[in-house]
Residue frames as a rotation matrix with the C-alpha (Angstrom) as fourth column:
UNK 1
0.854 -0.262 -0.449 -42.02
-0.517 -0.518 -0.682 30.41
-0.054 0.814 -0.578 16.14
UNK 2
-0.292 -0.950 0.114 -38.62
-0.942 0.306 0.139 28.85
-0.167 -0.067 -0.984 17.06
UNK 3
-0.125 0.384 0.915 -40.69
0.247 0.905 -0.346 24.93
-0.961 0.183 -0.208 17.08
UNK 4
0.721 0.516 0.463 -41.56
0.191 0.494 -0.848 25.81
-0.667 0.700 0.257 13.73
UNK 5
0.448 -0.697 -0.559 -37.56
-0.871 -0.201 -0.447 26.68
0.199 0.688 -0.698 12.16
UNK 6
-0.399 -0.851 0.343 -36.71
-0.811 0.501 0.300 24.22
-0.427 -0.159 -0.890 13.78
UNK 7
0.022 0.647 0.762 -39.22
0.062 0.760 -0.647 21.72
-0.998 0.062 -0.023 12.13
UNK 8
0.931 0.114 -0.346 -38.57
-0.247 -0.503 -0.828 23.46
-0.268 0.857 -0.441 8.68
UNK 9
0.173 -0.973 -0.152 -34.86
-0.980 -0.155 -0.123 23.22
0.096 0.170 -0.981 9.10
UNK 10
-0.657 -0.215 0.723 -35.20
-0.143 0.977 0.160 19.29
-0.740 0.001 -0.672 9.93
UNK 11
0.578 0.588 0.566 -37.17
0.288 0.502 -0.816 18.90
-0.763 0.635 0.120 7.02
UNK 12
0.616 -0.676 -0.404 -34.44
-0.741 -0.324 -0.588 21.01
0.267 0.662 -0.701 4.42
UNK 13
0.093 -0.586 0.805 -32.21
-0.865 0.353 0.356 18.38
-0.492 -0.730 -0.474 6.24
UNK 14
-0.098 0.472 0.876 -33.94
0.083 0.881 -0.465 15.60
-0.992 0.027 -0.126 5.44
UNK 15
0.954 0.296 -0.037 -34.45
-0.040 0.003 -0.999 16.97
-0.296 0.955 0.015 2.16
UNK 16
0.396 -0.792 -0.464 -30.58
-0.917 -0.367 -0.156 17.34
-0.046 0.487 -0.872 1.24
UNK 17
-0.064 -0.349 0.935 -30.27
-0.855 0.503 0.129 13.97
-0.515 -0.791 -0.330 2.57
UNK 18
0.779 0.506 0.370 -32.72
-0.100 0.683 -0.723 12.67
-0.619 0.526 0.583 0.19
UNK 19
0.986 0.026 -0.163 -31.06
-0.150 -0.268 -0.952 14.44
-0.069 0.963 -0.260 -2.55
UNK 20
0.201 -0.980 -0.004 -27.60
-0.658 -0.138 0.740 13.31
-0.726 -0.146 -0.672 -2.43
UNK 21
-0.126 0.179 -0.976 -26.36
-0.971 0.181 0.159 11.13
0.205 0.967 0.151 -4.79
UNK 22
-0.854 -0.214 -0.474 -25.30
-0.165 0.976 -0.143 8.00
0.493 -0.044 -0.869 -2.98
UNK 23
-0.497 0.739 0.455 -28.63
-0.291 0.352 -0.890 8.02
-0.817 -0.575 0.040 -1.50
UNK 24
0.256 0.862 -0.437 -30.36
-0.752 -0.106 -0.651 8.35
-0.608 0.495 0.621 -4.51
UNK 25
-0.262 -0.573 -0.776 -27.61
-0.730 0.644 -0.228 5.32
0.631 0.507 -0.587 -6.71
UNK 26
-0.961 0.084 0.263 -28.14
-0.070 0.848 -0.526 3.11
-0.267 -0.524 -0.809 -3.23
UNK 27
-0.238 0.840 0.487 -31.94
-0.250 0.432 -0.867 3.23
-0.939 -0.328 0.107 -3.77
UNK 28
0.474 -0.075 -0.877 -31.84
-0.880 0.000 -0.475 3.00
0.035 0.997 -0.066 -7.72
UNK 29
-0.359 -0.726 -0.586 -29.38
-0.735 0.607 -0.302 -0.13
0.575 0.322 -0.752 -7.10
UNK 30
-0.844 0.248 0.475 -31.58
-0.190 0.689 -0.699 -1.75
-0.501 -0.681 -0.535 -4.45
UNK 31
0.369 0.884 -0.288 -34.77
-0.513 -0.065 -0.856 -1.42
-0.775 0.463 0.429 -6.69
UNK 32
-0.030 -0.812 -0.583 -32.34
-0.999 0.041 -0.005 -2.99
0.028 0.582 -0.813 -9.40
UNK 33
-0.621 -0.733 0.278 -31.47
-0.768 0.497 -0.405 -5.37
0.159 -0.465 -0.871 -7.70
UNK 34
-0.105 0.875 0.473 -34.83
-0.527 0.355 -0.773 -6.31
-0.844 -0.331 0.423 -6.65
UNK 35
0.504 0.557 -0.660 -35.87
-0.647 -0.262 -0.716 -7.10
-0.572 0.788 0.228 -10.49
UNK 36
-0.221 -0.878 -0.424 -32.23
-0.871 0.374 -0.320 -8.61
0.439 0.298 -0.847 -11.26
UNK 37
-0.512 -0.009 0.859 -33.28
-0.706 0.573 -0.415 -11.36
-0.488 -0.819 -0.300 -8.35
UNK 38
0.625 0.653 0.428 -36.12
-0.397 0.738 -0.546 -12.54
-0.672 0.172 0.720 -10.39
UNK 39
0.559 -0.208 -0.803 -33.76
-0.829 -0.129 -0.543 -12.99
0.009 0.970 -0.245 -13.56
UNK 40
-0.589 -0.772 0.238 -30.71
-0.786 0.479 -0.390 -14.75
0.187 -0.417 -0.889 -11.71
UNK 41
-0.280 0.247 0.928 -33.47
-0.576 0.730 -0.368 -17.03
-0.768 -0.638 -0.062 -10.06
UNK 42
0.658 0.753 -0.016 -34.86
-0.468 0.392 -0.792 -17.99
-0.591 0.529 0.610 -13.23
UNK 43
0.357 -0.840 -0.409 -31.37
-0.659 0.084 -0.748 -18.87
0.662 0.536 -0.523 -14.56
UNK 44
-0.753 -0.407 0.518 -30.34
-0.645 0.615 -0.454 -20.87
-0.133 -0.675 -0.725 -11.60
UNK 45
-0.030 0.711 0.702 -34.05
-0.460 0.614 -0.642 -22.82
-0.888 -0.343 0.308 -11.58
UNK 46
0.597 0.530 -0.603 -34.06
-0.672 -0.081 -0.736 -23.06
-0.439 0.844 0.307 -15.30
UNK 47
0.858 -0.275 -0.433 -31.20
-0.408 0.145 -0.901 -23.75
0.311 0.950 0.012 -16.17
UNK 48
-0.260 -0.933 -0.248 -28.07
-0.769 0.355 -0.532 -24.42
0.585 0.052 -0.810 -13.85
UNK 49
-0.608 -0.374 0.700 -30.03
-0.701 0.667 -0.253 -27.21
-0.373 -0.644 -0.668 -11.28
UNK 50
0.780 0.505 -0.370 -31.28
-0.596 0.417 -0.686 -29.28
-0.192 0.756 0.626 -14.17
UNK 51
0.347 -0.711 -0.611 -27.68
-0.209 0.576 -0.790 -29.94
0.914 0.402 0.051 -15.22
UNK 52
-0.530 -0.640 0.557 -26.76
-0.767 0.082 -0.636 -30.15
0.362 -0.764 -0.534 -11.60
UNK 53
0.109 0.935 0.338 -29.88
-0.906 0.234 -0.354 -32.49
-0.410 -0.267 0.872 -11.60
UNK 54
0.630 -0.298 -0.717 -28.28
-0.658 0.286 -0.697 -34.15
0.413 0.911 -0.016 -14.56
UNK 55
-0.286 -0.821 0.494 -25.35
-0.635 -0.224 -0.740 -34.94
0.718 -0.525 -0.457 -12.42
UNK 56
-0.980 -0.043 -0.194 -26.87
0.155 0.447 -0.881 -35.96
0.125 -0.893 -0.431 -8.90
UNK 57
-0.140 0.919 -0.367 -30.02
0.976 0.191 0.106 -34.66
0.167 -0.343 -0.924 -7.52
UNK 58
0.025 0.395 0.918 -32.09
-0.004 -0.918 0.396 -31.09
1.000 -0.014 -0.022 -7.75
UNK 59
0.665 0.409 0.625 -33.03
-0.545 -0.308 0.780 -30.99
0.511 -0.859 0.018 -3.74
UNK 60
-0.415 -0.910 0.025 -30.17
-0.148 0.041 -0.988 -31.70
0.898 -0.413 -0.151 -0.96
UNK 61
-0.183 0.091 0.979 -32.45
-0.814 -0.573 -0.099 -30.93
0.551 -0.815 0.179 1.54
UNK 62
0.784 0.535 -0.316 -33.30
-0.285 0.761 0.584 -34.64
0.552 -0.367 0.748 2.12
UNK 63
0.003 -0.750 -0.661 -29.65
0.430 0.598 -0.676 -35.39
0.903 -0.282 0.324 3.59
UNK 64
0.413 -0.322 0.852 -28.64
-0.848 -0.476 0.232 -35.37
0.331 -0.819 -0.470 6.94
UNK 65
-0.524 -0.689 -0.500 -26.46
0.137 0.512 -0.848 -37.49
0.841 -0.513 -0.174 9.40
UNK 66
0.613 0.781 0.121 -28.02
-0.194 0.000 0.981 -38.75
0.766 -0.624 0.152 12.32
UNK 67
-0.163 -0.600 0.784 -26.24
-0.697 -0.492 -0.521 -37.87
0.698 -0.631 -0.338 15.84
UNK 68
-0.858 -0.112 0.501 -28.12
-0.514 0.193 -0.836 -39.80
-0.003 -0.975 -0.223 17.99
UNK 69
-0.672 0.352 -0.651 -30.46
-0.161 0.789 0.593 -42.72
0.723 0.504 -0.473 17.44
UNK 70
-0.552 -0.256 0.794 -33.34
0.803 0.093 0.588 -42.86
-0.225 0.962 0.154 16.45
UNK 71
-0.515 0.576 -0.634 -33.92
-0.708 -0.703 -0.063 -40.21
-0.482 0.417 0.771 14.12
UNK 72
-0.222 0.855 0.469 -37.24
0.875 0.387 -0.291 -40.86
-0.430 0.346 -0.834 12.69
UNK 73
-0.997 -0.052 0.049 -38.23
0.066 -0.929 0.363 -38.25
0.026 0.366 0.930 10.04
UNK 74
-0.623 0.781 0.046 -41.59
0.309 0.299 -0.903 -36.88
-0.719 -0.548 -0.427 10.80
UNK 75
-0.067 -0.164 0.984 -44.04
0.950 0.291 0.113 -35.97
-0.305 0.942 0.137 8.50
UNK 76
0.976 0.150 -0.159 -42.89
0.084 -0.929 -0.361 -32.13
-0.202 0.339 -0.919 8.12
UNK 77
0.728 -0.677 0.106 -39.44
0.211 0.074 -0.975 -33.19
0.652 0.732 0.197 7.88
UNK 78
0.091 -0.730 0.678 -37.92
-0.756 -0.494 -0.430 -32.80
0.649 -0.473 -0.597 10.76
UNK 79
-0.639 -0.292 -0.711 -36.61
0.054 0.906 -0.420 -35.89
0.767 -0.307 -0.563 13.41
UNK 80
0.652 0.687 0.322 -39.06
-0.549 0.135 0.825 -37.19
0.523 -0.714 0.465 16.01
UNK 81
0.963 -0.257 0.083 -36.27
0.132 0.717 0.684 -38.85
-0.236 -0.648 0.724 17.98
UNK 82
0.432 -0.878 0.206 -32.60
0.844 0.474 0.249 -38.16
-0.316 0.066 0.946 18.02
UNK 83
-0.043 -0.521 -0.852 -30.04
-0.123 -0.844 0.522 -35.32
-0.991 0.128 -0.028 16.88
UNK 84
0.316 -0.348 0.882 -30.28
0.916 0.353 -0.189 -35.38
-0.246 0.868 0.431 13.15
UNK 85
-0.119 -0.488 -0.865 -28.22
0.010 -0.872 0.490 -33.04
-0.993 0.049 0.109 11.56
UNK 86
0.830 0.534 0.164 -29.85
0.367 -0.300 -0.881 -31.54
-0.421 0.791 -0.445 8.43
UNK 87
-0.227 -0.930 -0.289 -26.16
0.243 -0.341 0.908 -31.22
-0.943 0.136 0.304 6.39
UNK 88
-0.359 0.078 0.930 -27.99
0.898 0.301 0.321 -31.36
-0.255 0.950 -0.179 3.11
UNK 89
0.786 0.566 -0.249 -29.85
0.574 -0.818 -0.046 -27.90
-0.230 -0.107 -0.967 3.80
UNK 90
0.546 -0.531 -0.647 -26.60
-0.298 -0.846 0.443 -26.24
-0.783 -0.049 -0.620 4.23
UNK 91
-0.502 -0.790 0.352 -24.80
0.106 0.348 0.931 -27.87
-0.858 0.505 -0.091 1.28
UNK 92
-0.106 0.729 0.676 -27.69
0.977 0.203 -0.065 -26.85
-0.184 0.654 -0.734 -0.62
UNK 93
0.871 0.234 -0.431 -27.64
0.348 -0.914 0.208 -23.52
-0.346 -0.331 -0.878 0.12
UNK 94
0.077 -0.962 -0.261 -23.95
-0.150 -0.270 0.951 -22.86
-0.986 -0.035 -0.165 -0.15
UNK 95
-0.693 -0.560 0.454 -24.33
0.433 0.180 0.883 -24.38
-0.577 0.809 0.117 -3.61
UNK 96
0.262 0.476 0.839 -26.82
0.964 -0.166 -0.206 -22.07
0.041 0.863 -0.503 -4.55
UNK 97
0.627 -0.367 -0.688 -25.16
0.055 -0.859 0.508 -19.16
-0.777 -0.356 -0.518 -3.05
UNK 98
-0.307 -0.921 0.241 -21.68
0.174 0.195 0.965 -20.49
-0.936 0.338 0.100 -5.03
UNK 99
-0.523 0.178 0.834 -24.01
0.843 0.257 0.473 -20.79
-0.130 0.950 -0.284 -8.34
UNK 100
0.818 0.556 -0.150 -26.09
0.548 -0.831 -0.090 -17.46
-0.175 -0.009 -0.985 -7.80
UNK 101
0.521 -0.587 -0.619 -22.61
-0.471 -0.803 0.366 -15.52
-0.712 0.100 -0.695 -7.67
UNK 102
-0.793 -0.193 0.578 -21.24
0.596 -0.048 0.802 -17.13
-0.127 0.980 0.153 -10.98
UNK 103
0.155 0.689 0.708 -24.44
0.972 0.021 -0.234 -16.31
-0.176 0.725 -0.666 -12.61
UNK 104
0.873 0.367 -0.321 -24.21
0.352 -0.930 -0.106 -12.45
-0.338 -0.021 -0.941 -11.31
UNK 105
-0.070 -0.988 -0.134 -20.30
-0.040 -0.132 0.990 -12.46
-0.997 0.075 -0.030 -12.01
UNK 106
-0.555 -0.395 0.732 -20.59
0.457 0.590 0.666 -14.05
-0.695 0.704 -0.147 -15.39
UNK 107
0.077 0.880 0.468 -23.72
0.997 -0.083 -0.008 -12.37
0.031 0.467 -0.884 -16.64
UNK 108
0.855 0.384 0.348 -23.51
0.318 -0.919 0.233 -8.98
0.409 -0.088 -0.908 -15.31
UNK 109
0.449 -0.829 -0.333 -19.95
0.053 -0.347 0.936 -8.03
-0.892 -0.438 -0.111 -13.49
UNK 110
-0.145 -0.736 0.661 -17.60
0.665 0.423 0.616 -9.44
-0.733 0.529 0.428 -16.03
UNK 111
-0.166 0.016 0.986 -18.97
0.914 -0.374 0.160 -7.97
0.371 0.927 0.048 -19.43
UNK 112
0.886 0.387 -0.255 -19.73
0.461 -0.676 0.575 -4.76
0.050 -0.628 -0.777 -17.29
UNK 113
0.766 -0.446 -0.462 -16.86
0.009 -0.712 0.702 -4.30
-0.643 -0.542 -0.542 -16.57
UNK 114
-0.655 -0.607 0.450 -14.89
0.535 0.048 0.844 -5.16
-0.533 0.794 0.293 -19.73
UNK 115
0.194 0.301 0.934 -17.36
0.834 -0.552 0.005 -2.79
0.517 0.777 -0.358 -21.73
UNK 116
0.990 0.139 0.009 -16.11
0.124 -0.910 0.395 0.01
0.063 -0.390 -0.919 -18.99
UNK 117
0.102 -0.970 -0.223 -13.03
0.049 -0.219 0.975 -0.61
-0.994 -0.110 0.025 -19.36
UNK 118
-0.181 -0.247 0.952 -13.61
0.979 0.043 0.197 -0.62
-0.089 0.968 0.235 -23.80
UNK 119
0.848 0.513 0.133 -15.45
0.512 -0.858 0.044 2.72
0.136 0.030 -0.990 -23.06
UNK 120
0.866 -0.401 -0.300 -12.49
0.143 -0.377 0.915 3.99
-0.480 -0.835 -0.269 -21.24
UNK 121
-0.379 -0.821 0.426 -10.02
0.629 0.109 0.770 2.71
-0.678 0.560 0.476 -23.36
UNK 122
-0.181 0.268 0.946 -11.80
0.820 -0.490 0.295 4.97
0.543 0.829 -0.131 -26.63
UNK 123
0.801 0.579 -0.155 -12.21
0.575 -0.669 0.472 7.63
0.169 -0.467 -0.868 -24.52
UNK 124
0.225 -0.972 -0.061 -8.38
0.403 0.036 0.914 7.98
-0.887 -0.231 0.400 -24.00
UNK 125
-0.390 -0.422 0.818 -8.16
0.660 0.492 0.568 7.52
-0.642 0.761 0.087 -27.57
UNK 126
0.690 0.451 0.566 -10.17
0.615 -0.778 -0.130 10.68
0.381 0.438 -0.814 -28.72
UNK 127
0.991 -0.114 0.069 -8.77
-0.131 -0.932 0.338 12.63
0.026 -0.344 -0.939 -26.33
UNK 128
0.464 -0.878 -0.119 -5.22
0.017 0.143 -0.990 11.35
0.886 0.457 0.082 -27.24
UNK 129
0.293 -0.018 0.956 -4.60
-0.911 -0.308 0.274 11.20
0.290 -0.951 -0.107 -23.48
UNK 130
0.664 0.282 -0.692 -3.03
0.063 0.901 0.429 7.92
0.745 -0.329 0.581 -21.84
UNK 131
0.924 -0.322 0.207 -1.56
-0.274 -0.181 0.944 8.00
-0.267 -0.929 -0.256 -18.01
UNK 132
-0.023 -0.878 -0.478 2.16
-0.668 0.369 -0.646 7.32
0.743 0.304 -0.595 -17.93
UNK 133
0.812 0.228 -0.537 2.90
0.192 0.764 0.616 4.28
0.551 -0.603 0.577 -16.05
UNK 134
0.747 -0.588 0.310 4.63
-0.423 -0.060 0.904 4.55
-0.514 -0.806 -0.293 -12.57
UNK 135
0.241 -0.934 0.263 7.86
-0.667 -0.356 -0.655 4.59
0.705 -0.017 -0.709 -12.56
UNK 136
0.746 0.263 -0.612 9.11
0.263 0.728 0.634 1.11
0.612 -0.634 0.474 -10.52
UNK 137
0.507 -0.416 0.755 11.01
-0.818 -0.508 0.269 1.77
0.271 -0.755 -0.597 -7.65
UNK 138
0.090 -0.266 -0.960 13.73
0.051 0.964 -0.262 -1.05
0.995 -0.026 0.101 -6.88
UNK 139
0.749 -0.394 -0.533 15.10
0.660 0.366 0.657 -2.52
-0.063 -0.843 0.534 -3.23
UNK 140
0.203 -0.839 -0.505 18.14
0.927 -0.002 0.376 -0.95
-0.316 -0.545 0.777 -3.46
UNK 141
-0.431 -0.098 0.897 16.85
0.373 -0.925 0.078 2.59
0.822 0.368 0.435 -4.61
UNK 142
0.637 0.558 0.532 14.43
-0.321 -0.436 0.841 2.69
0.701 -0.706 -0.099 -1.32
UNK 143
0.808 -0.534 -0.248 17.42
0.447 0.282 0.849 1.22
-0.383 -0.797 0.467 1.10
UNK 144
-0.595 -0.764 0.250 20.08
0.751 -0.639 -0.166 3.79
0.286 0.089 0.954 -0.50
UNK 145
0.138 0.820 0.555 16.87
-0.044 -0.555 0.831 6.69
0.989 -0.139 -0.040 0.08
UNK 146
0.894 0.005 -0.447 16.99
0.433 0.244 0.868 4.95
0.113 -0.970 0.216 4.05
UNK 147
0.052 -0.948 -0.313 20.71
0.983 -0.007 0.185 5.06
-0.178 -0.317 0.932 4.20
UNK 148
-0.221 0.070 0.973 20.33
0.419 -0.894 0.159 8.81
0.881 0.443 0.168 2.78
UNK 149
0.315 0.602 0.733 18.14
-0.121 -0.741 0.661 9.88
0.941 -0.297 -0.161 5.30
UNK 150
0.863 -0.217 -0.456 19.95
0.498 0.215 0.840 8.21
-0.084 -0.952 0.294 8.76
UNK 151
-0.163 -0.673 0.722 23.07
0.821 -0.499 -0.279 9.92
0.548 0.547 0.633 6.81
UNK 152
-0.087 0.039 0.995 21.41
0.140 -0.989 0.051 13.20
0.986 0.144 0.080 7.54
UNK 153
0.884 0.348 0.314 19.78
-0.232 -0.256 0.938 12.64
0.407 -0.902 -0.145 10.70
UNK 154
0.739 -0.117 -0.663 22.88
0.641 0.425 0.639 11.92
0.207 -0.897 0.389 11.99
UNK 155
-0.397 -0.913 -0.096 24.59
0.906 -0.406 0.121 14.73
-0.150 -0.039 0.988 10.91
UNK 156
-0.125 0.244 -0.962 22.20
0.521 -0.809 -0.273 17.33
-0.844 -0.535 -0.026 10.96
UNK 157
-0.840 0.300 -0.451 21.98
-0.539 -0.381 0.751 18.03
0.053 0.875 0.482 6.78
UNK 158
0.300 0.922 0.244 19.35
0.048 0.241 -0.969 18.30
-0.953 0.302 0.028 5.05
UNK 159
0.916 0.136 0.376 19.79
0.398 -0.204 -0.895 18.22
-0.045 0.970 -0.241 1.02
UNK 160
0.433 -0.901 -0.016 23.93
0.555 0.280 -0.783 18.56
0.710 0.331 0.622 1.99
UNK 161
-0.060 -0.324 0.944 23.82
-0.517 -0.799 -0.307 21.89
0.854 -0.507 -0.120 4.12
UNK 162
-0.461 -0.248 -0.852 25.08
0.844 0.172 -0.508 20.89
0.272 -0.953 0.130 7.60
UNK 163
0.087 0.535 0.840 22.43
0.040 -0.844 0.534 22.69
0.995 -0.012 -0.095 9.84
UNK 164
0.448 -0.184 0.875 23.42
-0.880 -0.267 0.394 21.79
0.161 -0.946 -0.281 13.45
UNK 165
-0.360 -0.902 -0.240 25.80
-0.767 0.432 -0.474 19.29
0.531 0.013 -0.848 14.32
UNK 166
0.646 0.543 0.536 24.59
-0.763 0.484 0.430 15.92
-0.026 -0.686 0.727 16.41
UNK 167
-0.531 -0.742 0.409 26.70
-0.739 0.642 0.205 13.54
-0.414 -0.194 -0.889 17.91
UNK 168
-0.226 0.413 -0.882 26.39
-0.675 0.587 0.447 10.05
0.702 0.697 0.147 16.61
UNK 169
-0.906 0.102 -0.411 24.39
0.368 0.670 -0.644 7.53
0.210 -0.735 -0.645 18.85
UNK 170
-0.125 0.916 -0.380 21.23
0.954 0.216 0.207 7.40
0.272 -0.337 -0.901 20.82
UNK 171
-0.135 0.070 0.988 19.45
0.360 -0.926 0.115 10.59
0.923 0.371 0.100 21.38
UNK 172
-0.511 -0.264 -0.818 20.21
0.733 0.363 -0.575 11.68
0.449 -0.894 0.008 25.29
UNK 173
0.239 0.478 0.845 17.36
-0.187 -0.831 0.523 14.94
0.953 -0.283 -0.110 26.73
């Protein structure tokens, strides 16, 4: 009897767990995501390493810098002799990384977030509601504030009222 609340009660667990939201936004944004991948890739193949093709060359991976003689490339691409260092892989990579996050920035962040921030802004605007803006605080209102408060501590007010006298100097127990 007690094996089976407790098997009931890890499953209600498990179930609240499911049901939370950020569980349920994190899998809803990884599925997303998933789908978004093919889009981005097809925009990067399609369309930005053509013109980057335009430019220089579509595939990096053929550079590299040879360490230690001789590099012979075999025929899967890797060195049958010597250190070659394979710099074109990683400069290839990095520049699709660099060109994958424009694509997601430009495409999908950016106007995102300028239609949540147009949404926001008319939302205000119905409800005739708009935050006041802080109130700046200067240098020499927070270092009179300081000088206030060593004031007190050293005399023992608070808000003017002298509650207990204290010599000035270091505190001696």
């Amino acid at each position: 009897m007690n094996a089976k609340k407790e098997a009931v009660s890890i499953l209600d667990g498990f179930k609240a767990f499911l049901m939370r939201g950020n569980v349920i936004d994190l899998a809803v944004a990884v599925v997303i995501g998933a789908a978004f991948t093919s889009i981005v890739n097809s925009v990067v193949k399609g369309i930005i390493n053509p013109l980057v093709g335009a430019i220089g060359t579509k595939n990096l991976d053929h550079y590299s810098y040879c360490l230690k003689d001789p590099c012979k490339p075999g025929t899967d691409g890797s060195a049958e002799g010597g250190v070659q260092i394979l710099w074109g892989s990683v400069a290839g990579a990095a520049l699709n990384f660099v060109i994958t996050a424009a694509v997601v920035y430009f495409l999908m962040v950016l106007p995102m977030s300028k239609y949540l921030a147009r949404q926001e802004a008319r939302k205000q605007a119905r409800t005739g509601k708009s935050e006041p803006e802080p109130i700046p605080v200067t240098e020499l209102e927070v270092l009179q504030d300081i000088r206030d408060l060593l004031v007190s501590q050293r005399t023992g007010t608070v808000d003017g009222v002298v509650k207990q006298q204290r010599p000035a100097g270091p505190d001696v127990r």
